[in-house]
C-alpha positions, -999 to 999 in steps of 0.1 A, spaced: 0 0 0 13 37 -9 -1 67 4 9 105 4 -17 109 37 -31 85 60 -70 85 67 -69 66 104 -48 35 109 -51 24 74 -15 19 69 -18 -7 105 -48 -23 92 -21 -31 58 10 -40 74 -15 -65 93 -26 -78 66 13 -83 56 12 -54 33 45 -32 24 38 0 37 49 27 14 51 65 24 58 93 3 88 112 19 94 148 1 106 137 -35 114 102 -23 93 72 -9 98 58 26 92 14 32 75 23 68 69 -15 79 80 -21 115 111 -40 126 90 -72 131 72 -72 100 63 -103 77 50 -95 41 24 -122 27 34 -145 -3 8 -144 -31 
């Protein structure tokens, strides 16, 4: 999931879901998982 701005815990809810969190970071991009994070295999 990418987002530029976060409506309420959206970005949890995907990193639950084992979701790369993506966040856009001035003229850059950010990977904003958590140290403990496991993404899903499709």
């Amino acid at each position: 999931m990418a987002f530029l701005r976060s409506e309420s815990e959206a970005h949890l809810r995907a990193e639950r879901k084992g979701l790369f969190v993506i966040r856009a970071t001035g003229k850059s991009a950010s990977i904003i998982n958590g140290v403990d994070f496991r993404p899903v295999v499709f």
